[in-house]
Every structure is written in C-alpha cells, then in structure tokens.
C-alpha positions as CSV (number, residue, x, y, z in Angstrom):
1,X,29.5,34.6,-4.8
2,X,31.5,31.3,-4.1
3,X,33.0,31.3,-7.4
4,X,33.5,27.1,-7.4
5,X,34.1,26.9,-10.8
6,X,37.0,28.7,-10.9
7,X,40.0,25.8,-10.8
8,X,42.8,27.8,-11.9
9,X,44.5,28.3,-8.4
10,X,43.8,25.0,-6.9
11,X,45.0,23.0,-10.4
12,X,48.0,24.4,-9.6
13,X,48.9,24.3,-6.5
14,X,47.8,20.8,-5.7
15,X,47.9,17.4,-7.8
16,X,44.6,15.7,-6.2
17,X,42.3,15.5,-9.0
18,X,39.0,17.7,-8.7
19,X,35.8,15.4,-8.8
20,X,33.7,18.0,-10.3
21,X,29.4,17.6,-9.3
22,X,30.4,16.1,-6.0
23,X,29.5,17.0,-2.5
24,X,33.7,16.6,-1.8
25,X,35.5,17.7,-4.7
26,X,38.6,16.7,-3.0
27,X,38.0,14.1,-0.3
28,X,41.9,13.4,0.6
29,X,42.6,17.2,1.2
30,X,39.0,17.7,3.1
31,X,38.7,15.1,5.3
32,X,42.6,15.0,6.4
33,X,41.0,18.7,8.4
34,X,39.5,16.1,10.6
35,X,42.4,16.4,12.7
36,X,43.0,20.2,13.0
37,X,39.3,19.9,14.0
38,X,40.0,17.4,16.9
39,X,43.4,19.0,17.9
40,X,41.7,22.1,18.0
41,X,39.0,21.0,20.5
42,X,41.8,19.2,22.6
43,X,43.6,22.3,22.8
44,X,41.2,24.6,23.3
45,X,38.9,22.5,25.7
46,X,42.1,22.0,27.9
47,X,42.8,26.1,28.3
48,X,39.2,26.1,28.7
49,X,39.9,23.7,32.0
50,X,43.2,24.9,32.9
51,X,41.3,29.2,32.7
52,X,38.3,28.0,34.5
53,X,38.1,25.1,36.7
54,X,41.9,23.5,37.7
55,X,43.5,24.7,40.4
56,X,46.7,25.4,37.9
57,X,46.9,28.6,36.5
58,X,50.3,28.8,33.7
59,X,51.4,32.6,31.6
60,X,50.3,29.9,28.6
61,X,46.8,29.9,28.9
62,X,46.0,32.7,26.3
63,X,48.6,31.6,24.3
64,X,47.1,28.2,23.9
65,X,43.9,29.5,23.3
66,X,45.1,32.0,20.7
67,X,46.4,28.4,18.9
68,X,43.6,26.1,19.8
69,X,41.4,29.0,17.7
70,X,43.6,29.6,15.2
71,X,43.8,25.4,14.1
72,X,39.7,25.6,14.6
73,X,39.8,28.9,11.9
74,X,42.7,26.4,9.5
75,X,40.1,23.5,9.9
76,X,36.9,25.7,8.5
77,X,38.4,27.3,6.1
78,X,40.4,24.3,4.5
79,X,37.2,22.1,4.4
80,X,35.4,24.7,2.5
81,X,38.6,25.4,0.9
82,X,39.4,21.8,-0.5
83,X,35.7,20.4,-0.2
84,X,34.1,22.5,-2.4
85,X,36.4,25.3,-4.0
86,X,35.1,28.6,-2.4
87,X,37.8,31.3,-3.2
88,X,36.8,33.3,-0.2
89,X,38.1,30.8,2.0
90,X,41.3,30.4,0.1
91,X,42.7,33.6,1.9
92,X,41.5,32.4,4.9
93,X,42.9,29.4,4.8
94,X,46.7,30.7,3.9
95,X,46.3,33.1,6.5
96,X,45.3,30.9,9.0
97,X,48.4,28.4,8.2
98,X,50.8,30.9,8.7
C-alpha cells in the first residue's frame, strides 16, 4: 500500500542519497520539515489568539489560518514523503507546496 520501494521518482528528483532499512531514509530532507512544523504552529496558534481571545479582530484571520494549515499539511506530508518514501504522500506534498 505505501509502495516504499519504489525509488524511481525520488532518484530523480533529488540528489540526497536513500539510506535504504533505515527509520529516515533521507534525514536532511525529513528533518529540515521541522520548521514548517514550528512555523505552522506559530501561525496558526496566533489566528487562533487573534479569532478568540485578543481584543484585535483583522479581514486576515482566515487567511492566516488557511496558511498556518496548509504549512502543517506541507510538514506531514513531506516527512512521510522524504522519511520513508510513501507515494501517497508524494501528491500531497506537491500539492500542498503550491
């Protein structure tokens, strides 16, 4: 279902080496997605604030929001993408980038 064996795609679009039978094929690529993960939680943890509790309301909220998720959906999706090779979650993550 994952179809991680399948290095045709990746082999050519990138030039990090896959370290095949390891928990992170490709460490440099995965663990870079550390900081869409922590800009999305900035992002999204501020239009949280900014919706809920402050006193200042902005026409950006949803907008930010819409971004915050999106860069949380590009982090996902590029671990699995770059971490262990799951074709599913190449779509996602060239979908997610643009």
């Amino acid at each position: 279902v994952w179809e991680t064996e399948n290095n045709a795609c990746y082999d050519d679009m990138f030039c990090e080496p896959s370290r095949k039978d390891r928990l992170i094929r490709r460490p440099g690529n995965t663990l870079s997605n550390f900081f869409y993960l922590f800009s999305a939680m900035v992002v999204l943890t501020s239009s949280y604030s900014r919706a809920f509790i402050s006193e200042e309301k902005t026409s950006f909220i949803l907008s930010d929001a819409t971004f915050g998720t999106m860069m949380l959906i590009l982090s996902i999706s590029s671990t699995v993408w770059h971490g262990c090779n799951a074709m599913w979650s190449h779509g996602v993550d060239l979908w997610s980038m643009d």
